[in-house]
PyMOL Python script that loads the backbone (N, CA, C, O; Angstrom):
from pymol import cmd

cmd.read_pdbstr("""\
ATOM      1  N   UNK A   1      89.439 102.003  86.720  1.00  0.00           N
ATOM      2  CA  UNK A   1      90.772 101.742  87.220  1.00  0.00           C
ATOM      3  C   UNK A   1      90.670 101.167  88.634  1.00  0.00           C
ATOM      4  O   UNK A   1      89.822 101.502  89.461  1.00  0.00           O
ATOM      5  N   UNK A   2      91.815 100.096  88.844  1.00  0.00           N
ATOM      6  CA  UNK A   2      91.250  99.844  89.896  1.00  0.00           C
ATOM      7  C   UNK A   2      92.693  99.435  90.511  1.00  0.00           C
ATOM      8  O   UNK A   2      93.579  98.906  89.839  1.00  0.00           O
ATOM      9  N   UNK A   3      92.823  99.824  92.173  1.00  0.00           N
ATOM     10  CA  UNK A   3      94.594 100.360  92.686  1.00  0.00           C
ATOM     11  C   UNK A   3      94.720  99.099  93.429  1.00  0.00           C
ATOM     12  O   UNK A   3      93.862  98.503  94.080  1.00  0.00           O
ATOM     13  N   UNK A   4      96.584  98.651  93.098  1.00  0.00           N
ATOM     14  CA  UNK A   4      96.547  97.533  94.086  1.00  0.00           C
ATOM     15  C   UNK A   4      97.487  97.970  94.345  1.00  0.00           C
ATOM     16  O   UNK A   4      98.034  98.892  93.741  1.00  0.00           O
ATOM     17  N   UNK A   5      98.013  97.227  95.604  1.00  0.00           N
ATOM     18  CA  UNK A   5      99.519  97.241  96.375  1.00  0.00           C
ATOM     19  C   UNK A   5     100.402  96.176  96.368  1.00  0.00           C
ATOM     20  O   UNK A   5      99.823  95.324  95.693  1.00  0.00           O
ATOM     21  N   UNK A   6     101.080  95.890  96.595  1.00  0.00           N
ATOM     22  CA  UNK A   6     101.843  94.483  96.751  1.00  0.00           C
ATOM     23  C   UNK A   6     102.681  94.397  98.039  1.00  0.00           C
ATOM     24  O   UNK A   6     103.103  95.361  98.679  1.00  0.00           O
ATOM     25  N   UNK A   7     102.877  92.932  98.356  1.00  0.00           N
ATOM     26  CA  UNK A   7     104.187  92.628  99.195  1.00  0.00           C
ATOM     27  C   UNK A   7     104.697  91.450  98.815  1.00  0.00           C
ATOM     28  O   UNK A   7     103.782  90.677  98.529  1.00  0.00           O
ATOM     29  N   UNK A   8     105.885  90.921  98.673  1.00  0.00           N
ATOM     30  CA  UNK A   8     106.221  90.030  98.441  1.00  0.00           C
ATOM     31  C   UNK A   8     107.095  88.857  99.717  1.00  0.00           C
ATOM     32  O   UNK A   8     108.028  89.142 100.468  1.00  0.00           O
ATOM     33  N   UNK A   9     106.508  87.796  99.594  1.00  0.00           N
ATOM     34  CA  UNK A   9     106.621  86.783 100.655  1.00  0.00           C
ATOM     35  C   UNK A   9     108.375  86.537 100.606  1.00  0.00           C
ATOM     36  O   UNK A   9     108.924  86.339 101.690  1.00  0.00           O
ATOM     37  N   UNK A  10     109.015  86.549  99.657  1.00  0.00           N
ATOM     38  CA  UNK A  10     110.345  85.862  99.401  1.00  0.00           C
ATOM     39  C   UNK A  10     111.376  86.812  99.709  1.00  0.00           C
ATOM     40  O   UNK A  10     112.500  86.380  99.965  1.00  0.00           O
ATOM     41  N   UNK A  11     111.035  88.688  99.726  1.00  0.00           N
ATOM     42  CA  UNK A  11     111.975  89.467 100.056  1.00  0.00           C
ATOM     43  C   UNK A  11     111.737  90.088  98.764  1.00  0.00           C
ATOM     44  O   UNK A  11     110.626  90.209  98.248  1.00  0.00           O
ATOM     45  N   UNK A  12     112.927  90.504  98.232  1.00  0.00           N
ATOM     46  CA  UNK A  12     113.012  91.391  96.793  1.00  0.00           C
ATOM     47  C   UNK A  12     112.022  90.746  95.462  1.00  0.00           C
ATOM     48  O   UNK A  12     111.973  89.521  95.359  1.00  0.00           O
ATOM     49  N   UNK A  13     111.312  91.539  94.548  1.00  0.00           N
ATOM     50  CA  UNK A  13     110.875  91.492  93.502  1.00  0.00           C
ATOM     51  C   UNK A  13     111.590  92.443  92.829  1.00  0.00           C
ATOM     52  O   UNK A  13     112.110  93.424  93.359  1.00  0.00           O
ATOM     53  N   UNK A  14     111.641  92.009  91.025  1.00  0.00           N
ATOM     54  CA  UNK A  14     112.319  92.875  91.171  1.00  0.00           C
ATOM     55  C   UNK A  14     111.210  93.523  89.530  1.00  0.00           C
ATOM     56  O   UNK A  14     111.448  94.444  88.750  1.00  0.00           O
ATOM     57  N   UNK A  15     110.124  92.607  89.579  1.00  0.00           N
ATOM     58  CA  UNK A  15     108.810  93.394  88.586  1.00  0.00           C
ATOM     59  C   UNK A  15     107.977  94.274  89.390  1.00  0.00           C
ATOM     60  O   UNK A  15     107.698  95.307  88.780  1.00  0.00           O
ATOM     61  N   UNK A  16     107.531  94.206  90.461  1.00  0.00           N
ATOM     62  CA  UNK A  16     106.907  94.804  91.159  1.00  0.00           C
ATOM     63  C   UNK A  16     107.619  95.577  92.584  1.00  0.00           C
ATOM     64  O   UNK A  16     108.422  95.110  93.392  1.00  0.00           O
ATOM     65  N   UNK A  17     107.177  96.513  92.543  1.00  0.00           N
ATOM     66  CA  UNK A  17     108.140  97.287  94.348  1.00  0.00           C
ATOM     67  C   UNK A  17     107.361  96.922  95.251  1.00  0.00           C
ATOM     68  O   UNK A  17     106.161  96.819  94.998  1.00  0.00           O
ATOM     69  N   UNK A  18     107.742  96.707  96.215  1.00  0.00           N
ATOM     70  CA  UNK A  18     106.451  96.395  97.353  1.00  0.00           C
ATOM     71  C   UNK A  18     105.840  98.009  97.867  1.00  0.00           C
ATOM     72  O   UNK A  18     106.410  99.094  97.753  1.00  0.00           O
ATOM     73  N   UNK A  19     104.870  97.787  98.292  1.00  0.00           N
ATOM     74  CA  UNK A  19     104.232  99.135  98.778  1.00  0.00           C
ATOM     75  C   UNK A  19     103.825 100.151  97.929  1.00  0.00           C
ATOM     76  O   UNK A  19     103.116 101.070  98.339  1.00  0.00           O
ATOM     77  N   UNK A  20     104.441 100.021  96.086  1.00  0.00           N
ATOM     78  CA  UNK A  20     104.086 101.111  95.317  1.00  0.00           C
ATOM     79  C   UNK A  20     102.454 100.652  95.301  1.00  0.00           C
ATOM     80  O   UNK A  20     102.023  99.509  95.455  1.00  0.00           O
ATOM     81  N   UNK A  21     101.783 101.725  95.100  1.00  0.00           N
ATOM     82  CA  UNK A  21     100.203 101.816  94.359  1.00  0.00           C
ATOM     83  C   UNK A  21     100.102 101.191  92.776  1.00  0.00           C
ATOM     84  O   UNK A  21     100.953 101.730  92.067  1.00  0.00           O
ATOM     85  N   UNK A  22      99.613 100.598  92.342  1.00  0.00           N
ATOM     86  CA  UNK A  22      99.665 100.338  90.662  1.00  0.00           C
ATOM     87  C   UNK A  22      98.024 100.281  90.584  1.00  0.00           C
ATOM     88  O   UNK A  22      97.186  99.644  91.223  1.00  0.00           O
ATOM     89  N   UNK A  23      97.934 101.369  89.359  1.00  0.00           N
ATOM     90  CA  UNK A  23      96.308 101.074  88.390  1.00  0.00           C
ATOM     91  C   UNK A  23      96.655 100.025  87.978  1.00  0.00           C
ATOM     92  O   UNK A  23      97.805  99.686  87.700  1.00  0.00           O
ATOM     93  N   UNK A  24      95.449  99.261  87.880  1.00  0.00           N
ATOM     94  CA  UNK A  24      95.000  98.231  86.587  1.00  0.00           C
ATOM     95  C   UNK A  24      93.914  98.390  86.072  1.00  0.00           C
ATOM     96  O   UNK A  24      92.987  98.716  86.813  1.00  0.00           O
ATOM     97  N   UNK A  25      93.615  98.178  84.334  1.00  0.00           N
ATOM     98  CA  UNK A  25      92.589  98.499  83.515  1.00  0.00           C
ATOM     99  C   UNK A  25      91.440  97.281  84.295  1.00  0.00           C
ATOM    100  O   UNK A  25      90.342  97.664  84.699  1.00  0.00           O
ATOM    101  N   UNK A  26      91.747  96.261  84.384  1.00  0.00           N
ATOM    102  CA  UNK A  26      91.223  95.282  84.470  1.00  0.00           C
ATOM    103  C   UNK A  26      91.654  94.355  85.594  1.00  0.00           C
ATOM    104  O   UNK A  26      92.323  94.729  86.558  1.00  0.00           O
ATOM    105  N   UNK A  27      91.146  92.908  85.360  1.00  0.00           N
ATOM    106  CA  UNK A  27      91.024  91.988  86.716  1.00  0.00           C
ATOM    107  C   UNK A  27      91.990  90.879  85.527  1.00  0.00           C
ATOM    108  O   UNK A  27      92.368  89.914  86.192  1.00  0.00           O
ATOM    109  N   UNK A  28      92.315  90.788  84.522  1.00  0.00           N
ATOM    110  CA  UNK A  28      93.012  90.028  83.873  1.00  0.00           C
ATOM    111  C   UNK A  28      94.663  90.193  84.210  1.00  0.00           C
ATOM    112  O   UNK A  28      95.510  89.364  84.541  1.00  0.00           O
ATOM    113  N   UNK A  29      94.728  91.799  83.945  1.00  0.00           N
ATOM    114  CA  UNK A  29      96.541  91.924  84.172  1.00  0.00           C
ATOM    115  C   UNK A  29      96.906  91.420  86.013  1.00  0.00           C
ATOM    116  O   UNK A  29      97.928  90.800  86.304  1.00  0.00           O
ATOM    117  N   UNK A  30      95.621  91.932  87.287  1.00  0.00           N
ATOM    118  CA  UNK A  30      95.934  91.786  88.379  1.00  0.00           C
ATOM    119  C   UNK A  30      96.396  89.790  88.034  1.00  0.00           C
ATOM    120  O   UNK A  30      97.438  89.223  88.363  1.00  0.00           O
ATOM    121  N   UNK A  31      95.277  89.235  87.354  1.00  0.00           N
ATOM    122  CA  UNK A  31      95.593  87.493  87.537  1.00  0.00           C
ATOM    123  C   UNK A  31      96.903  87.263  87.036  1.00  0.00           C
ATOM    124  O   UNK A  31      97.639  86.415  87.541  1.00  0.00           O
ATOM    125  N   UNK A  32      97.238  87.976  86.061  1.00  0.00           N
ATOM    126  CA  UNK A  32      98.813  87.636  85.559  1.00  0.00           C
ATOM    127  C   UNK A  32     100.045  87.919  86.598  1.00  0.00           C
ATOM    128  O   UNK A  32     100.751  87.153  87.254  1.00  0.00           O
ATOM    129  N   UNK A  33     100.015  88.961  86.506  1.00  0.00           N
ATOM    130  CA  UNK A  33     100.798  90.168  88.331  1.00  0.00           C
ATOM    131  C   UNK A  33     100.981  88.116  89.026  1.00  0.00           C
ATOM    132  O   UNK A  33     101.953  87.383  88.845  1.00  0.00           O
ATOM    133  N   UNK A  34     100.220  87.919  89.461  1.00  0.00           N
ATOM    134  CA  UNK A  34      99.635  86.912  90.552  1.00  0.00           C
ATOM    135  C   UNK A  34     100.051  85.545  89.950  1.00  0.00           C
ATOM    136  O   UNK A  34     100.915  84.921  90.565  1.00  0.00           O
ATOM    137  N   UNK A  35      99.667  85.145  89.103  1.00  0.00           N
ATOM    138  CA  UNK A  35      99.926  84.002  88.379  1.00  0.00           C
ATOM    139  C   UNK A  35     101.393  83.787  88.105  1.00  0.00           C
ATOM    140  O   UNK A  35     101.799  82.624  88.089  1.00  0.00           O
ATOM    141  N   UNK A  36     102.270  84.822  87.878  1.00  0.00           N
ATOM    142  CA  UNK A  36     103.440  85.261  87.551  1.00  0.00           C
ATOM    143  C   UNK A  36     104.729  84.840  88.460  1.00  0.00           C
ATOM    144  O   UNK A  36     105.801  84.236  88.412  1.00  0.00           O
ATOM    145  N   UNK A  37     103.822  85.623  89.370  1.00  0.00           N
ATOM    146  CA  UNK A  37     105.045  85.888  90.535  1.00  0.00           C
ATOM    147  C   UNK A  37     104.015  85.863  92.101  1.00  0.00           C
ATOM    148  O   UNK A  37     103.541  86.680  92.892  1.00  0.00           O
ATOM    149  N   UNK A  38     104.070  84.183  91.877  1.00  0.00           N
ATOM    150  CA  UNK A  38     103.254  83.318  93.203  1.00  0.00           C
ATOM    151  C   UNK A  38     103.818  83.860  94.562  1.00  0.00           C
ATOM    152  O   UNK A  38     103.063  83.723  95.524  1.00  0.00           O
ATOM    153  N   UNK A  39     105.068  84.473  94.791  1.00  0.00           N
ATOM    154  CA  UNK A  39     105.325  85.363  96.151  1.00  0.00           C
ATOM    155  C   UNK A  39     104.614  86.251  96.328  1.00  0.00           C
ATOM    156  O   UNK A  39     104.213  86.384  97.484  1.00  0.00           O
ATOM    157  N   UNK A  40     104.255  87.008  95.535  1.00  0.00           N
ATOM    158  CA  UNK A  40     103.326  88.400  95.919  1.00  0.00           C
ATOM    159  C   UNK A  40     101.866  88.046  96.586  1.00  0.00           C
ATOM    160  O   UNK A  40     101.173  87.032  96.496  1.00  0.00           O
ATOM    161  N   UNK A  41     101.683  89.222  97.256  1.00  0.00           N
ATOM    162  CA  UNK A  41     100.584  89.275  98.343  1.00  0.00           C
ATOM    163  C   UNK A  41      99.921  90.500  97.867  1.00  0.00           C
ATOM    164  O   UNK A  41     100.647  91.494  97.823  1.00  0.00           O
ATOM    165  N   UNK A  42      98.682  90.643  97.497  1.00  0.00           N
ATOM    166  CA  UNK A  42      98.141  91.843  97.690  1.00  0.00           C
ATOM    167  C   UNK A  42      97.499  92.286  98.975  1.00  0.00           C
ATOM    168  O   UNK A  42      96.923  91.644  99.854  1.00  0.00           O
ATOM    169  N   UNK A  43      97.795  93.729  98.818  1.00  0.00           N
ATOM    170  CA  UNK A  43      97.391  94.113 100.750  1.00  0.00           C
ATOM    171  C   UNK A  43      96.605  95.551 100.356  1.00  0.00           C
ATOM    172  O   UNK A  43      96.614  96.512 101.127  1.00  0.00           O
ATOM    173  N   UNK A  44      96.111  95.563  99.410  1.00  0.00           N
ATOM    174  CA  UNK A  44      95.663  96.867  99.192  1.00  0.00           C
ATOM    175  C   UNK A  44      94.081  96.516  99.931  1.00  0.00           C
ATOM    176  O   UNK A  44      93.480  97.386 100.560  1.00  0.00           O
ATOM    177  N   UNK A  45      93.752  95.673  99.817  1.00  0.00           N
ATOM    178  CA  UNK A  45      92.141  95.145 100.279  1.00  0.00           C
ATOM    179  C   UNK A  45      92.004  95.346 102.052  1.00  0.00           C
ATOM    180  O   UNK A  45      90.927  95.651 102.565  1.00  0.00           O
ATOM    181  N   UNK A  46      93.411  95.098 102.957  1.00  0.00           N
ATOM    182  CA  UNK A  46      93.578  95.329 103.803  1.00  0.00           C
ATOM    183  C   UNK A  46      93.469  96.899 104.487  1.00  0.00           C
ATOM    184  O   UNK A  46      92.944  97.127 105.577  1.00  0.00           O
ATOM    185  N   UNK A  47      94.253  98.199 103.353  1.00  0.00           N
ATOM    186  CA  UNK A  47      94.146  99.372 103.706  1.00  0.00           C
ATOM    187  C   UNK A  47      93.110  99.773 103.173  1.00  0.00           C
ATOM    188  O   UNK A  47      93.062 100.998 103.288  1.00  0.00           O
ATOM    189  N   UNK A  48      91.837  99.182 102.392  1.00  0.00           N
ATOM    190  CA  UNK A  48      90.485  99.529 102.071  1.00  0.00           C
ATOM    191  C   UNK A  48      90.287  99.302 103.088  1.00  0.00           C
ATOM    192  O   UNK A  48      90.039 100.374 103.641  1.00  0.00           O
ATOM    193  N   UNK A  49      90.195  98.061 104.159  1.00  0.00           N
ATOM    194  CA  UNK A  49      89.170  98.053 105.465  1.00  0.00           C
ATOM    195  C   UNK A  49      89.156  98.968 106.201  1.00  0.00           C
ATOM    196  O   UNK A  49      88.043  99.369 106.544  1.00  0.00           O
ATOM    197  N   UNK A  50      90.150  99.537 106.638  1.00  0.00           N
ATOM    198  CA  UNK A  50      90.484 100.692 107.615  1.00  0.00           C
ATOM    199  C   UNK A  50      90.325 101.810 106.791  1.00  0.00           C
ATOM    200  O   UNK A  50      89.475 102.665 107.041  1.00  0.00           O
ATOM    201  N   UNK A  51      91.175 101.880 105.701  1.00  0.00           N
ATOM    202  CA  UNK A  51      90.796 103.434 105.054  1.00  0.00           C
ATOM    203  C   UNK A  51      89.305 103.867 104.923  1.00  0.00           C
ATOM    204  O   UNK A  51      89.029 104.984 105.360  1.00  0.00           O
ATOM    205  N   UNK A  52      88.635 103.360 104.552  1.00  0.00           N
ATOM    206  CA  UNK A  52      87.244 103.996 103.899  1.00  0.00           C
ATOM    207  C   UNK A  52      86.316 104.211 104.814  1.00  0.00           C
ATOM    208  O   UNK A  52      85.258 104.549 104.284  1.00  0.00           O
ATOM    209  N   UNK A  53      86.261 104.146 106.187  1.00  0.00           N
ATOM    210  CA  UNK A  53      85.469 104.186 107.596  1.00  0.00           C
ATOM    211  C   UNK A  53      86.214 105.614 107.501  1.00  0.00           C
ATOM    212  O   UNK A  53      85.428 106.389 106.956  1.00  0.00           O
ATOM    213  N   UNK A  54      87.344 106.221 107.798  1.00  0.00           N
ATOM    214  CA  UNK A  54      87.715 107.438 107.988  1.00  0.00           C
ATOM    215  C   UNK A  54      87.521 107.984 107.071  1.00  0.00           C
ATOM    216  O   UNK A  54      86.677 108.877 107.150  1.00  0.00           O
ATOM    217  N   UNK A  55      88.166 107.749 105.785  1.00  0.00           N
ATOM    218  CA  UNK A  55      87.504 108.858 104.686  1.00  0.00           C
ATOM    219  C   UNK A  55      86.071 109.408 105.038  1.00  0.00           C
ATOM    220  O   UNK A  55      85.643 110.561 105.095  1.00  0.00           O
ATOM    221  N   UNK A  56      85.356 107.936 105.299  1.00  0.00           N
ATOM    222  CA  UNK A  56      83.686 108.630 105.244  1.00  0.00           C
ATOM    223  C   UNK A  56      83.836 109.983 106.493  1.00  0.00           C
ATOM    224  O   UNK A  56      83.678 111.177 106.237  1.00  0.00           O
ATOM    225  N   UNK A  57      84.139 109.462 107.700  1.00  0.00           N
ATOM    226  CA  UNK A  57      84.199 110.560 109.094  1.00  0.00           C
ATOM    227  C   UNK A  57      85.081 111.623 108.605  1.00  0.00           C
ATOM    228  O   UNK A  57      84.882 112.704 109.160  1.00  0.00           O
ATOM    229  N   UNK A  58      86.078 111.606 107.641  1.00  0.00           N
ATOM    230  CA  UNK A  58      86.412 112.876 107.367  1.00  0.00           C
ATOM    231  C   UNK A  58      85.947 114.015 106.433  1.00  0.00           C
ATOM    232  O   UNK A  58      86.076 115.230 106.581  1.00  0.00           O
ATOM    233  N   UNK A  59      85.217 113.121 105.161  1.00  0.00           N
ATOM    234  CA  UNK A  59      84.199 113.952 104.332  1.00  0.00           C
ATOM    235  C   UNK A  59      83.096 114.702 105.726  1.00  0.00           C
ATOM    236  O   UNK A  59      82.951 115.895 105.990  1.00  0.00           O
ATOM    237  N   UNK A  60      82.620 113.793 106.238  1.00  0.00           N
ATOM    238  CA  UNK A  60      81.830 114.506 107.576  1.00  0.00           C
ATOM    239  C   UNK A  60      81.808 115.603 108.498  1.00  0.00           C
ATOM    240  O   UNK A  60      80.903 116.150 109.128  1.00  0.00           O
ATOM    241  N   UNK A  61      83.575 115.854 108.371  1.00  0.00           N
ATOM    242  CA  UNK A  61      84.061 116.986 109.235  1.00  0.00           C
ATOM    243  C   UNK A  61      84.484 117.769 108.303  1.00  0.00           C
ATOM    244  O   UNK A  61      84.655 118.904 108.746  1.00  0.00           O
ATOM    245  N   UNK A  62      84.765 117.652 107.048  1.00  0.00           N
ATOM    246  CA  UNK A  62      85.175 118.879 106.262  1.00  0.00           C
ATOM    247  C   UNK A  62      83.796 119.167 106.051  1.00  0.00           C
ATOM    248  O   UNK A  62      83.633 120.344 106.373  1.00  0.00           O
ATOM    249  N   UNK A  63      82.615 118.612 105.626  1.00  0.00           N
ATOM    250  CA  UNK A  63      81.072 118.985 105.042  1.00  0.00           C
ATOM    251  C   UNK A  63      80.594 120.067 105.995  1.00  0.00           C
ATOM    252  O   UNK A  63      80.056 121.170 105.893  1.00  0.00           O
ATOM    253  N   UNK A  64      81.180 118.987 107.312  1.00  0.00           N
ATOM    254  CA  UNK A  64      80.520 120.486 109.104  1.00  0.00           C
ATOM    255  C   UNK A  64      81.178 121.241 109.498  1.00  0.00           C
ATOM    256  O   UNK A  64      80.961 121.641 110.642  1.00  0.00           O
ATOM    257  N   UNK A  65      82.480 121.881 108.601  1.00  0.00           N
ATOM    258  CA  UNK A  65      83.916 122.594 108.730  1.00  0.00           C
ATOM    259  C   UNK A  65      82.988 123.520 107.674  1.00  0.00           C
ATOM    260  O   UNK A  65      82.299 124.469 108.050  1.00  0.00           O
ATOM    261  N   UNK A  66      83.085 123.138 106.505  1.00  0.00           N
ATOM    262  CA  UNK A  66      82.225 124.260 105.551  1.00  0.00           C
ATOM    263  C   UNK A  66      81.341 125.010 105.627  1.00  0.00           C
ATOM    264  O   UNK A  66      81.222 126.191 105.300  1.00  0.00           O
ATOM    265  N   UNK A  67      80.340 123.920 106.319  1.00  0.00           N
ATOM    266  CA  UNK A  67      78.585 124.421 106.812  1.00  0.00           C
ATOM    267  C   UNK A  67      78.968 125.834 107.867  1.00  0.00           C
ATOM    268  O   UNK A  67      78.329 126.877 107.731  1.00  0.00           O
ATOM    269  N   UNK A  68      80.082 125.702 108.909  1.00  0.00           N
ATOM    270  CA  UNK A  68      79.576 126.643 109.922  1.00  0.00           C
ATOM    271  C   UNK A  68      80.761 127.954 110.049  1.00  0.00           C
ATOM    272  O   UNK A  68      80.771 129.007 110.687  1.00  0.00           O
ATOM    273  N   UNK A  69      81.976 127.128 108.852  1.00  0.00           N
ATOM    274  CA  UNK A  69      82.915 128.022 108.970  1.00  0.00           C
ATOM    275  C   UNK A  69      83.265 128.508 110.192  1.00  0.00           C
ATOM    276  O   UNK A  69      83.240 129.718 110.417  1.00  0.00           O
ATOM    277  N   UNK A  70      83.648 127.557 111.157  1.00  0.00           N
ATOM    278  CA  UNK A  70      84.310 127.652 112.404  1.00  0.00           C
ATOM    279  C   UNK A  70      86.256 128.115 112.064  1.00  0.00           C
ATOM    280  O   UNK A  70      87.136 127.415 111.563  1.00  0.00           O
ATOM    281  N   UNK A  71      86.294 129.023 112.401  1.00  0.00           N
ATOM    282  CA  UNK A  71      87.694 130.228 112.737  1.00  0.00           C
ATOM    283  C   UNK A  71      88.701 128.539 113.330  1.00  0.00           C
ATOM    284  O   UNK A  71      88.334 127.570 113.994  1.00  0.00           O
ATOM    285  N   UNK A  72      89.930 128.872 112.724  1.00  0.00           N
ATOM    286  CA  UNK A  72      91.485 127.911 112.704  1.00  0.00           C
ATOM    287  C   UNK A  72      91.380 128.163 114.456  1.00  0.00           C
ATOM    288  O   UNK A  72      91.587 127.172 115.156  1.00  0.00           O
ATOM    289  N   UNK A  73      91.087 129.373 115.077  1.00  0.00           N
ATOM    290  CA  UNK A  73      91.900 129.402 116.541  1.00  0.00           C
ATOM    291  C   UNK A  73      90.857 129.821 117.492  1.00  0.00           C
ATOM    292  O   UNK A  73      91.216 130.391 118.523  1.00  0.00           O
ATOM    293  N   UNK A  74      89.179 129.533 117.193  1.00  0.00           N
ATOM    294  CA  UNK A  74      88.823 129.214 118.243  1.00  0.00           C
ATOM    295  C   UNK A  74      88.794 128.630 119.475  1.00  0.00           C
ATOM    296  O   UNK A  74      88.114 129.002 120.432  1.00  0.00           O
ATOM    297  N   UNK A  75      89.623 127.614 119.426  1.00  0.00           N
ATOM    298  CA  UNK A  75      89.604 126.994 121.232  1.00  0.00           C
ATOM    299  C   UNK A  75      90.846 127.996 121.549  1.00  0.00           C
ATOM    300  O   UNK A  75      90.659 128.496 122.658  1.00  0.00           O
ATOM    301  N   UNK A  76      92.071 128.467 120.942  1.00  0.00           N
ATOM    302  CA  UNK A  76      92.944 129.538 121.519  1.00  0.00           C
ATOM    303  C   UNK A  76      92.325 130.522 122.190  1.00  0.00           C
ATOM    304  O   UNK A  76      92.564 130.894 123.339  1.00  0.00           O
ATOM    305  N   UNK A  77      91.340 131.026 121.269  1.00  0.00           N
ATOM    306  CA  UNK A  77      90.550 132.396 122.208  1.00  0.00           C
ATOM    307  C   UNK A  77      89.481 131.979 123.489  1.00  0.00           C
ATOM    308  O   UNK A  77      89.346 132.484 124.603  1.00  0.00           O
ATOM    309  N   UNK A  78      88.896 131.013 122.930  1.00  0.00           N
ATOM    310  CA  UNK A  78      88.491 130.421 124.170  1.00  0.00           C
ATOM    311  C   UNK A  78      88.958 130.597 125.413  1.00  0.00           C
ATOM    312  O   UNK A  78      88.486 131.171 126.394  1.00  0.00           O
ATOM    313  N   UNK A  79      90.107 129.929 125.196  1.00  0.00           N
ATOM    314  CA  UNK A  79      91.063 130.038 126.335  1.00  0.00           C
ATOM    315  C   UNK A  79      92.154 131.145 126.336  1.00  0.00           C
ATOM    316  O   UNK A  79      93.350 130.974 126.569  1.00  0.00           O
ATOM    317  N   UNK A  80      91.574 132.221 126.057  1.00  0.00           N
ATOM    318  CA  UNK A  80      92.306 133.959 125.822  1.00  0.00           C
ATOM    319  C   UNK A  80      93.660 133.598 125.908  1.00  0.00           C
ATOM    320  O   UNK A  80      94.212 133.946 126.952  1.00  0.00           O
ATOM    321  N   UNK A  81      94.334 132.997 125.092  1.00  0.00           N
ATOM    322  CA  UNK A  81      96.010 132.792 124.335  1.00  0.00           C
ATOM    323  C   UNK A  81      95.982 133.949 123.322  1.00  0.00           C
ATOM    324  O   UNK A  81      97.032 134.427 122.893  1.00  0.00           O
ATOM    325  N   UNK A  82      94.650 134.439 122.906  1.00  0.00           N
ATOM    326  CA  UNK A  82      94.923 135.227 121.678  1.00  0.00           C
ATOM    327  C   UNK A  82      94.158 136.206 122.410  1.00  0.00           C
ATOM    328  O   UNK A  82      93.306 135.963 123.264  1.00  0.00           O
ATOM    329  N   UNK A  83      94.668 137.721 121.857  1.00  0.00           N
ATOM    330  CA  UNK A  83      94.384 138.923 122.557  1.00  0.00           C
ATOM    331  C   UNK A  83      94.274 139.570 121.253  1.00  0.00           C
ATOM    332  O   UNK A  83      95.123 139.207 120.438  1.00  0.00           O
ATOM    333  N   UNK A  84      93.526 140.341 120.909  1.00  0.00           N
ATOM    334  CA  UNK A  84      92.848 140.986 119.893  1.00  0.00           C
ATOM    335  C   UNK A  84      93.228 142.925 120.453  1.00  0.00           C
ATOM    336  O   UNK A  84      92.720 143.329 121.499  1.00  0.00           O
ATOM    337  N   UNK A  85      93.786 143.512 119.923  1.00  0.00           N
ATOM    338  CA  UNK A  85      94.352 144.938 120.130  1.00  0.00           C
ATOM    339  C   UNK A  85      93.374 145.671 119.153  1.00  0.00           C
ATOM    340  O   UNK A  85      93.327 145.180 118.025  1.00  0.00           O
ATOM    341  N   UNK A  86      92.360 147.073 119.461  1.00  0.00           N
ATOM    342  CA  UNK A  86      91.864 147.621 118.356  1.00  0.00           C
ATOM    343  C   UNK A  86      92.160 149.043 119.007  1.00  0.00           C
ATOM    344  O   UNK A  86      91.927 149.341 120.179  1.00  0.00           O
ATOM    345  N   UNK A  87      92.698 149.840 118.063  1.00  0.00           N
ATOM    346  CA  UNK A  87      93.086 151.282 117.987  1.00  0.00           C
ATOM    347  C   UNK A  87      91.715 152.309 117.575  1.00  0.00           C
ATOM    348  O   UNK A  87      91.864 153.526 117.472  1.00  0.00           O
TER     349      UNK A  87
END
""", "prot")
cmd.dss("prot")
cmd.show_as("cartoon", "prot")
cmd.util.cbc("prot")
cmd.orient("prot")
């Protein structure tokens, strides 16, 4: 499966929404999409450039979030905001 986006150059479409996500089985239905309706722009290739650099740095910080199981409010106690009471 493979996800595209759209925008359309002319304003309203009214086969495609702009900004929805759409699967396609294949690279045949995207040429039709395209062939079809010559206003449309795909921009999904655009939020691959930027998206997939962070995904990677964020798999990175959840992998070193897991590994050391660092506590939600360590820098709070750090900086004694949190006071711990034992009876």
């Amino acid at each position: 499966m493979k996800y595209y986006a759209f925008r359309s150059g002319l304003g309203y479409n009214s086969m495609i929404r702009e900004g929805k996500v759409y699967a396609f089985t294949g690279n045949e239905t995207l040429k039709y999409i395209l062939e079809t309706n010559y206003d449309l722009v795909e921009i999904m290739s655009i939020f691959r450039v930027h998206l997939i650099p962070m995904l990677y740095i964020l798999g990175k910080y959840i992998k070193f979030k897991k590994k050391y199981k660092m506590p939600q409010d360590l820098l709070r106690r750090e900086l004694g905001l949190i006071h711990f009471v034992f009876n």
